[in-house]
C-alpha positions, 0 to 999 in steps of 0.5 A: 544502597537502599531497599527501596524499588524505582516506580515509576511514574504513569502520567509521566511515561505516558506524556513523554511516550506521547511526544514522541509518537507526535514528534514523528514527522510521519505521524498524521494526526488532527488535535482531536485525537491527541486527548483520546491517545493519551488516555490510552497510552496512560491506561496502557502504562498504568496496566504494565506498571501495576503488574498486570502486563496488559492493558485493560480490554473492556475500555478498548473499542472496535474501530469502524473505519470509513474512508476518506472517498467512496469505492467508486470515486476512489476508482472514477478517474482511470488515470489514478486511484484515490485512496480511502485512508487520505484522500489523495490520488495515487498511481499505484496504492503499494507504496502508500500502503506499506507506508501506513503499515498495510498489505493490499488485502488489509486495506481492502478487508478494512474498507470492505472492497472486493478482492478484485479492487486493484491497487494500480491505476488503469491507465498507468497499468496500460502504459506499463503493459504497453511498455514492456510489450516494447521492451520484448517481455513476454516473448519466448527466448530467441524470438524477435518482433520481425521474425514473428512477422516474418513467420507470417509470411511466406519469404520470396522464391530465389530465382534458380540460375537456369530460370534466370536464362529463359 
């Protein structure tokens, strides 16, 4: 065996890391942003191979976000909310977060949307409400739809056995 140590190659590491995230069928990218990430991911490798166990802070930039729509397209049609990272209208936006790695409140900090900025269509909220309205949620145990509109009215007197001879 030989004293010699594996290093190993940067560019190499960072190609190959490269093609993996590009390989992943749930990477959405455009080929502008290709160059750009593997100038990172080399400076990012170039730093742990050398020894410095992080990357280098001064070439990292803030990252201003601007959405795909404005807040209040996003909210003009009350059967769907359009989302700001890609556009398309959605139902509800809590799946589609949690597929992009985000909770509500990140999404609406990275947007600046107000926290009151909902996350469901209002329609499809309407009809969910509507739904378990019928479905009985929201009533006290025991209570059914006809005994709260049988407590609104007073039941009908029985006729006694000596009121029915008269």
């Amino acid at each position: 065996m030989s004293d010699e140590t594996y290093q190993p190659n940067p560019v190499e590491l960072a190609t190959e890391l490269t093609i993996a995230w590009l390989s992943n069928p749930n990477t959405r990218t455009s080929a502008d942003d290709v160059p750009a990430f593997l100038m990172q991911m080399h400076s990012s490798v170039q730093s742990l191979v050398d020894g410095s166990q992080t990357p280098d802070t001064t070439a990292e930039e803030v990252q201003e976000y601007v959405g795909a729509v404005t807040a209040r397209k996003s909210l003009a049609n009350p059967n769907h909310i359009i989302s700001m990272i890609d556009g398309k209208p959605y139902k509800t936006l809590r799946r589609h977060l949690s597929t992009n790695g985000m909770t509500p409140a990140e999404y609406r900090e990275r947007y600046n949307l107000k926290a009151d900025y909902p996350m469901v269509a209002a329609a499809y909220s309407e009809s969910r409400r509507a739904m378990a309205k019928r479905n009985g949620l929201g009533r006290k145990p025991g209570q059914t739809s006809a005994a709260k509109a049988g407590a609104a009215q007073p039941a009908p007197r029985k006729r006694k056995a000596e009121d029915a001879v008269e």
